[in-house]
C-alpha positions, 0 to 999 in steps of 0.5 A: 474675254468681256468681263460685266457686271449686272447689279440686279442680275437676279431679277426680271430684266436683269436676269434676260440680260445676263442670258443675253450678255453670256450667250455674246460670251461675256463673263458675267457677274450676277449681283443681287441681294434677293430683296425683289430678285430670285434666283430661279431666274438664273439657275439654268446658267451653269459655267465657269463664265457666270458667277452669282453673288450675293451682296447689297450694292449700298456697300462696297463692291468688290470684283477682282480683276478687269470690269469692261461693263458695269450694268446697274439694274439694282432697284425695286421696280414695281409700285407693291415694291417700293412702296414696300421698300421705299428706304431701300429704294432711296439707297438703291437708287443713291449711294447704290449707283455711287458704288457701282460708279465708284467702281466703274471709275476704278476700273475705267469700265463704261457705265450702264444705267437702267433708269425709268420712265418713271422719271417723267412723272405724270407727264404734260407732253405726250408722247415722252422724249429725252428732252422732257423733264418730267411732271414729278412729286417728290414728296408723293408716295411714288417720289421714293422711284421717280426720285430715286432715279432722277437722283441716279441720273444725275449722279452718273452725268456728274461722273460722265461730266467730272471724271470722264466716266463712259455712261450709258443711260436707257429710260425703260418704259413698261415692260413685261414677259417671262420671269415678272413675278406673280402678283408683282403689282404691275397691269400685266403679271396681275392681269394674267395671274387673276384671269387664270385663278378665275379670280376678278380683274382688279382696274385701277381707276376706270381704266382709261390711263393709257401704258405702251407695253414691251415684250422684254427680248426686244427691250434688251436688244435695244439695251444692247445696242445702248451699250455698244454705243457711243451715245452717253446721254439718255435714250428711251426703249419701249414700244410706242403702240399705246393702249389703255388699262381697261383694254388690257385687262379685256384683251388678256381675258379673251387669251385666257379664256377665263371667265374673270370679271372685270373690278374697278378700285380706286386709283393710286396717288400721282398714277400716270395717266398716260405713257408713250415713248418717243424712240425717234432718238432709239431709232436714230442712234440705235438703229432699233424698233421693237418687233415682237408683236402683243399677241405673240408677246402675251401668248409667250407671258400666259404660257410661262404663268399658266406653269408657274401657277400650275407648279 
């Protein structure tokens, strides 16, 4: 039997991929230390194949037995997040992916990185590929995420390069579906959470910073096919179909009904203000695309925090 560990299990994608990995009949251990992650996420998983454990990856790891895959999704990963844990994201994103390499070495398991397009900053090229370093501030409020995995990569290319380690890397552009937490600091789950509270729609800026947005069971198809592969250097997974904030936050008005009004708020220090993904390499080597449309994408989000919010 495949045996895989998924660091941050219990979070949003983390907890997607967990159903995917145990539906391929995987053993799957779940490991989170709940600071962002939930448990709900994962409470309808019930077999002897899946096991939860609770444990801050900054420490040591310890799994017995054979490890085949090590996914290392541990990280706060919206903007209210790290800027609430910015230390934890620091150690998170540094001496967590040292332990979840240290272990990855140990038992000759490949290695799986979740990184972000986060590490391209505010980019100067437009769309993204592989081969952009990025436009980054170190020092900004933001630089405790972009930092942190622009540090994870590195890291984990130096154990590829040094120690032979089998690694994997997805740079994952915004992505969004069932089980984003309400209010999490992030366009769509806020979006959707004040436009059926009735409440205003906070748009940051004018709204013309543009996102290309992922339903999330394409993104942990193309993570699959990541995995499965040969491919050691980074790839990007998102959708390339861009669109501005501003008509997001209309677009998702008009699926709810809600009579919200839009409101505009200053925008945040060194917010992007564009995001879209090359995937020619993702297409190339993965044989992958994302196929779920936003409508279909959207009504599938709407309808699981119309439940969350009526609970």
């Amino acid at each position: 039997m495949i045996r895989t560990l998924i660091t941050g299990g219990a979070g949003f994608i983390g907890s997607h991929m967990c159903d995917y990995l145990f539906k391929k009949g995987h053993e799957v251990f779940c490991m989170d230390n709940l600071i962002t992650g939930d448990t709900s996420n994962i409470a309808h998983i019930h077999d002897d194949r899946f096991h939860f454990i609770k444990h801050d990856v900054t420490k040591y790891i310890y799994i017995k037995g054979k490890l085949d895959y090590i996914i290392h999704f541990a990280s706060p990963a919206s903007p209210i997040d790290y800027l609430q844990y910015p230390i934890q994201t620091l150690k998170v994103g540094s001496l967590g992916t040292h332990k979840a390499l240290g272990l990855a070495k140990e038992k000759k398991a490949i290695f799986f990185l979740a990184s972000t397009s986060e590490i391209y900053g505010d980019p100067l090229i437009h769309p993204q590929k592989e081969d952009y370093w990025g436009n980054v501030n170190p020092i900004g409020i933001r630089g405790v995420y972009d930092e942190a995995k622009r540090f994870a990569e590195a890291m984990a290319m130096a154990y590829h390069r040094y120690h032979g380690i089998d690694t994997r890397i997805v740079r994952i552009f915004n992505t969004y579906g069932p089980r984003m937490r309400i209010n999490d600091g992030r366009a769509i789950p806020n979006f959707i959470t004040q436009a059926l509270k009735g409440e205003d729609i906070t748009v940051y800026g004018d709204g013309s910073q543009t996102r290309s947005f992922c339903y999330v069971s394409d993104l942990v198809e193309g993570i699959y096919r990541l995995l499965i592969s040969n491919e050691d250097y980074p790839v990007n997974l998102g959708n390339p179909s861009e669109m501005t904030i501003l008509q997001m936050a209309e677009k998702i008005i008009d699926f709810t009904k809600s009579k919200s009004k839009i409101v505009f708020n200053p925008l945040p220090e060194d917010d992007p203000k564009v995001r879209q993904p090359d995937i020619s390499k993702a297409k190339e080597v993965l044989k992958w695309q994302p196929g779920v449309t936003l409508d279909k994408g959207l009504e599938e989000t709407i309808q699981y925090f119309r439940k969350k919010i009526n609970a």
